[in-house]
C-alpha positions as CSV (number, residue, x, y, z in Angstrom):
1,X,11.8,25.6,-35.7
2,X,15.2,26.2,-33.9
3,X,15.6,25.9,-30.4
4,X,15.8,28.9,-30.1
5,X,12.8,30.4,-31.5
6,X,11.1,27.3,-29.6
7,X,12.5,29.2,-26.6
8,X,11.0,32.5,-27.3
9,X,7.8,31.4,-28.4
10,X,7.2,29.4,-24.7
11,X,8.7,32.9,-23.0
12,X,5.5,34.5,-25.2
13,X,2.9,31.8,-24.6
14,X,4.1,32.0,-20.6
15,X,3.3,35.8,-20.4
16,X,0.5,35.8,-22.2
17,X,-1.3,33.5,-19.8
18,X,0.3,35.4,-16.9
19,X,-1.1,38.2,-17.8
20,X,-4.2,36.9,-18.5
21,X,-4.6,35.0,-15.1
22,X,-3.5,38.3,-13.3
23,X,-6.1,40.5,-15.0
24,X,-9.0,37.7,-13.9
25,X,-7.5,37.6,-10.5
26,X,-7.7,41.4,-10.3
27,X,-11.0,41.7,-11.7
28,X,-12.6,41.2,-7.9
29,X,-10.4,44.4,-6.2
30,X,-10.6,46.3,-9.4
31,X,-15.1,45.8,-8.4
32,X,-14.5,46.3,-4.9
33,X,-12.2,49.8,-5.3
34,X,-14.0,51.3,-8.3
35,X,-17.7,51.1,-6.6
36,X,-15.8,52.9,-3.3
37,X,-16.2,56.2,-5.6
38,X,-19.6,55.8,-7.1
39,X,-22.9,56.6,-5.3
40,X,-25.2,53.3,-4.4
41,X,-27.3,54.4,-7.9
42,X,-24.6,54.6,-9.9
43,X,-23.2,51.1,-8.5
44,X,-26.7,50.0,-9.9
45,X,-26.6,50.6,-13.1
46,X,-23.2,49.9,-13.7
47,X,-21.1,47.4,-11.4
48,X,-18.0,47.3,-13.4
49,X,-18.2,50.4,-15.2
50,X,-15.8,53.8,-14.0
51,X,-17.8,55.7,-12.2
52,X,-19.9,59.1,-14.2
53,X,-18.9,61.0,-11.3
54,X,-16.7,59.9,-9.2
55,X,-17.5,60.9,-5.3
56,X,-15.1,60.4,-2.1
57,X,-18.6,61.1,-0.1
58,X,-18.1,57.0,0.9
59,X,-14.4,57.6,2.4
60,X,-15.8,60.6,4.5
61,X,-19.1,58.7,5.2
62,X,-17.2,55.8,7.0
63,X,-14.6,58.3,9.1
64,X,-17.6,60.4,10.4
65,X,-19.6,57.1,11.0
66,X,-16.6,54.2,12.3
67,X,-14.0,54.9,14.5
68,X,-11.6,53.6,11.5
69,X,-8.7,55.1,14.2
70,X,-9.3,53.2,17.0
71,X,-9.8,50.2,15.0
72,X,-6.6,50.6,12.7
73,X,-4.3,51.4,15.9
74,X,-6.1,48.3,17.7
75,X,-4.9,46.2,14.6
76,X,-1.6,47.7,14.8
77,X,-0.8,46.8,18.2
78,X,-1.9,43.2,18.0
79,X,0.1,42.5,14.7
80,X,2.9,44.7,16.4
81,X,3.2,42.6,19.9
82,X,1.8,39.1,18.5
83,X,3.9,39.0,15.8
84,X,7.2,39.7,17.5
85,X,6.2,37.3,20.2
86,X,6.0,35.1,17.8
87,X,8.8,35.2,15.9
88,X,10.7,35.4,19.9
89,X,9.4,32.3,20.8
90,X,9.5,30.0,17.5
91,X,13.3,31.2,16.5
92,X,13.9,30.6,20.2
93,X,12.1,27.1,20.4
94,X,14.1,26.7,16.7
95,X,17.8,27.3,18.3
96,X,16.8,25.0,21.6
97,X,16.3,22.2,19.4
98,X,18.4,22.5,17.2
99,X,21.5,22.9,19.7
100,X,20.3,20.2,22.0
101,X,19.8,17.2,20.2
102,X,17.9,14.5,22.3
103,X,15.4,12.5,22.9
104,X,13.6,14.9,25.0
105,X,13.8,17.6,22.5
106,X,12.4,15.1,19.6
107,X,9.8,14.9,21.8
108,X,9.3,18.2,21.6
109,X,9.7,18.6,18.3
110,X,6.8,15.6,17.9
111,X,4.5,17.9,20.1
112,X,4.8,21.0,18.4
113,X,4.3,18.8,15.1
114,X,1.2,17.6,16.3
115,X,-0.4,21.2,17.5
116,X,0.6,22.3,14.0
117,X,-1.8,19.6,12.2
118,X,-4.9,20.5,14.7
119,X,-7.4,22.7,13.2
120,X,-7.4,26.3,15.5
121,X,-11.3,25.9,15.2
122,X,-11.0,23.1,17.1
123,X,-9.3,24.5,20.0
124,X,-11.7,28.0,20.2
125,X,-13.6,26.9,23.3
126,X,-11.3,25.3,25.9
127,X,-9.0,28.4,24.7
128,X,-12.1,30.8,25.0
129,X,-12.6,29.1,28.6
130,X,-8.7,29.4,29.7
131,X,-9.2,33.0,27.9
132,X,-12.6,33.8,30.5
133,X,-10.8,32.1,33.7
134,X,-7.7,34.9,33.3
135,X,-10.1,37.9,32.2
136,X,-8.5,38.6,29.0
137,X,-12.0,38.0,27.0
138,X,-12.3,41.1,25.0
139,X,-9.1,42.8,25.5
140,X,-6.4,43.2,23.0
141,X,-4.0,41.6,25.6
142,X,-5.7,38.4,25.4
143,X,-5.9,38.6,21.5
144,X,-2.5,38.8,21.2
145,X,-1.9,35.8,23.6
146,X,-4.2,34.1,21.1
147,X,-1.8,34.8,18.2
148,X,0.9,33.4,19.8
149,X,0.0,30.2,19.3
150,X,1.6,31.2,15.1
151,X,5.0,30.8,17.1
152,X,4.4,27.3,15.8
153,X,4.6,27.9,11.8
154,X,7.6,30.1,12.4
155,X,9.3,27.2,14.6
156,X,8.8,25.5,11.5
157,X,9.4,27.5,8.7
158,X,12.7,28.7,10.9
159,X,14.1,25.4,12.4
160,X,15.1,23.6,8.8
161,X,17.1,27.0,7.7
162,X,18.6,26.9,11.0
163,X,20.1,23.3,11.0
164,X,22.1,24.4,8.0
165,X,24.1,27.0,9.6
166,X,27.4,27.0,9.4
167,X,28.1,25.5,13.5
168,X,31.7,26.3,13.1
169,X,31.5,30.0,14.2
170,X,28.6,29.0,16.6
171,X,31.4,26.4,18.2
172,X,34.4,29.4,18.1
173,X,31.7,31.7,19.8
174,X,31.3,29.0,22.7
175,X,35.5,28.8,22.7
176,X,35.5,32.9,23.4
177,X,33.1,32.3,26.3
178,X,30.0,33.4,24.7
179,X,26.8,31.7,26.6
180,X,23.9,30.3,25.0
181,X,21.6,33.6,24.8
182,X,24.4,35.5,23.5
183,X,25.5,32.9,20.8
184,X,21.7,33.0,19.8
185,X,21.4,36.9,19.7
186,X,24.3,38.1,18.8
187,X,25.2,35.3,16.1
188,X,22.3,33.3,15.1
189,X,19.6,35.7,14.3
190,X,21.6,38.1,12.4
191,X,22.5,34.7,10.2
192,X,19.1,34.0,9.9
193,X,17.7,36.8,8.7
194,X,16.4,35.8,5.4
195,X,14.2,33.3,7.2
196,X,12.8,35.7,9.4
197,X,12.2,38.4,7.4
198,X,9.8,35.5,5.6
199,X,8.3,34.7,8.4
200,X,7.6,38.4,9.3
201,X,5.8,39.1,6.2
202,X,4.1,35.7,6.4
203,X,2.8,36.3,10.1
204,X,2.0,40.0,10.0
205,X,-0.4,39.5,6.6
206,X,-1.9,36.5,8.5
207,X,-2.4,38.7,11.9
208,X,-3.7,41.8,10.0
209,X,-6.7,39.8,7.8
210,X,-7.3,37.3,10.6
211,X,-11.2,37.4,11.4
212,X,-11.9,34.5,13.1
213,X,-10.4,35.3,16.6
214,X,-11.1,38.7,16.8
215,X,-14.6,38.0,16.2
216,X,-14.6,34.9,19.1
217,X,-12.9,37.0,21.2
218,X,-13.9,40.7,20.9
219,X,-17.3,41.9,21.7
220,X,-16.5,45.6,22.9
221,X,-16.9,48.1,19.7
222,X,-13.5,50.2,21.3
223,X,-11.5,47.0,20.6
224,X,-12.7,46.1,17.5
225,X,-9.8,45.2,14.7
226,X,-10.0,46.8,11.3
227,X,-11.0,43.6,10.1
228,X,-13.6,42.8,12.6
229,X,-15.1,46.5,11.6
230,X,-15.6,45.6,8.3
231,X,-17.5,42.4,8.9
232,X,-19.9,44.7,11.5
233,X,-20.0,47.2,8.5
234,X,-22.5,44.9,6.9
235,X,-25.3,45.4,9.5
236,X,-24.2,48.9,10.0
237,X,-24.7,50.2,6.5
238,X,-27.4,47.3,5.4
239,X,-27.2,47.6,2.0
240,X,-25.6,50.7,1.2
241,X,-22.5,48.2,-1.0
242,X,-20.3,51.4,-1.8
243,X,-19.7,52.3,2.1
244,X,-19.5,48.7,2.9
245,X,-16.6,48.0,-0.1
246,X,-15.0,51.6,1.2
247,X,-14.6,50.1,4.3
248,X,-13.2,46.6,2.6
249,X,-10.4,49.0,1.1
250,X,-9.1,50.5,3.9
251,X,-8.8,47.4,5.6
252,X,-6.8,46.2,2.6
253,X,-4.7,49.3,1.6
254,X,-1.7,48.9,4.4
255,X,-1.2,45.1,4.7
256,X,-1.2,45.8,0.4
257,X,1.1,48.2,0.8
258,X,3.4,46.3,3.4
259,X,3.4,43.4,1.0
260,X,4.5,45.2,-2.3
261,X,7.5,46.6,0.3
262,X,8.3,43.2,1.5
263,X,7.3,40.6,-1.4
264,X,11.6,41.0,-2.0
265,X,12.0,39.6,1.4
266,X,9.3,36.7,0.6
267,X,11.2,35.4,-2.4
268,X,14.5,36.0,-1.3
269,X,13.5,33.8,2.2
270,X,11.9,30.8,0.5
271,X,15.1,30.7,-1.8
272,X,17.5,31.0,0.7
273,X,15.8,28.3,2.4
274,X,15.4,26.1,-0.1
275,X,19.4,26.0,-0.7
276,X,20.6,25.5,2.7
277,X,17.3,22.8,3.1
């Protein structure tokens, strides 16, 4: 066999177990969204099959019955605000260290290094405590203080791509007078915007399926997150499965969409990154 044909052959072998993998990795969202438009008998009989008559009666079930509003602009506003804090604070912590190399900021850099390695679970009740001294227990204020703590990963995932840049127009900026904040907004972030937009995608999935802290730190139903509403949709509709998987696909249908808008962004951020790293 030429090399060739060897070639080809691979290529074939590859996407056939590509596409194989895909279609078993799809097979749980294909259950969940095809049961969202069949009645709970019908889910019965047949779990995988299309449905005989397919029904939105769930979709308008769970509007009338969850305030799917409150909770979807709830989740908005916390991705919204905790993510671009964020991104603020770890391209910011980033561009300190990176400009000021020292001892002290090694140390820094050890720190945040440290408080990336310790498990968040382990940190839920001294933060719930610190959390109950300032009153922001159940309110989406406090939640989004919460998610700050991801200002972290994005240090990380932004302060390797940063060390690359090219310093020689950062150094001509400092010539023309240009001061630190200005040399980092004006110059720096447009430069590393590959990175970021990574990091955006990365943080804002994360934020929008997180469960964990919403459900630690929310107790009012008004503040529920979409996420948090779909966990309480267990008790709420027992064991009517249809309403509760309905429920599962709103949840998922923006943060799906916002991924298959931004995946572009995801590949081209990691790439970028791993030439200048």
């Amino acid at each position: 066999m030429s090399p060739a044909a060897r070639r080809r052959l691979w290529y074939w072998i590859r996407s056939v177990v590509m596409i194989l993998l895909a279609l078993i990795a799809a097979i749980p969202l294909y259950y969940i969204v095809v049961n969202t438009f069949k009645t709970s008998q019908d889910m019965a009989v047949s779990p995988l099959g299309l449905p005989s008559t397919p029904t939105l009666e769930n979709y308008s079930k769970v509007f009338a019955t969850t305030p799917v509003l409150r909770s979807f602009l709830n989740t908005v506003y916390v991705t919204v605000v905790g993510v671009a804090g964020q991104v603020f604070i770890g391209s910011l912590a980033a561009y300190g260290i990176v400009m000021r190399r020292s001892r002290f900021t090694a140390v820094v850099g050890l720190v945040l290094m440290v408080a990336f390695v310790i498990p968040a679970q382990a940190t839920l009740i001294p933060l719930y405590r610190l959390e109950a001294q300032a009153g922001l227990v159940n309110t989406l204020n406090g939640l989004v203080v919460m998610y700050l703590a991801g200002a972290v990963f994005c240090y990380f995932l932004i302060v390797g791509y940063m060390r690359k840049l090219p310093w020689e127009i950062i150094e001509a900026a400092r010539l023309d007078g240009a001061g630190p904040f200005t040399i980092y907004w004006r110059i720096v972030l447009p430069l590393i915007r590959p990175i970021l937009a990574t990091v955006i995608v990365f943080q804002t999935m994360s934020t929008w399926n997180d469960f964990m802290t919403p459900n630690v730190f929310i107790s009012s139903t008004a503040k529920r997150t979409v996420v948090l509403q779909v966990y309480n949709a267990v008790g709420q509709f027992a064991t009517d499965w249809p309403s509760f998987m309905t429920m599962t696909v709103i949840a998922l249908i923006p943060v799906f969409i916002f991924f298959i808008f931004c995946q572009r962004w995801i590949v081209s951020g990691l790439a970028a990154g791993s030439v200048k790293g």
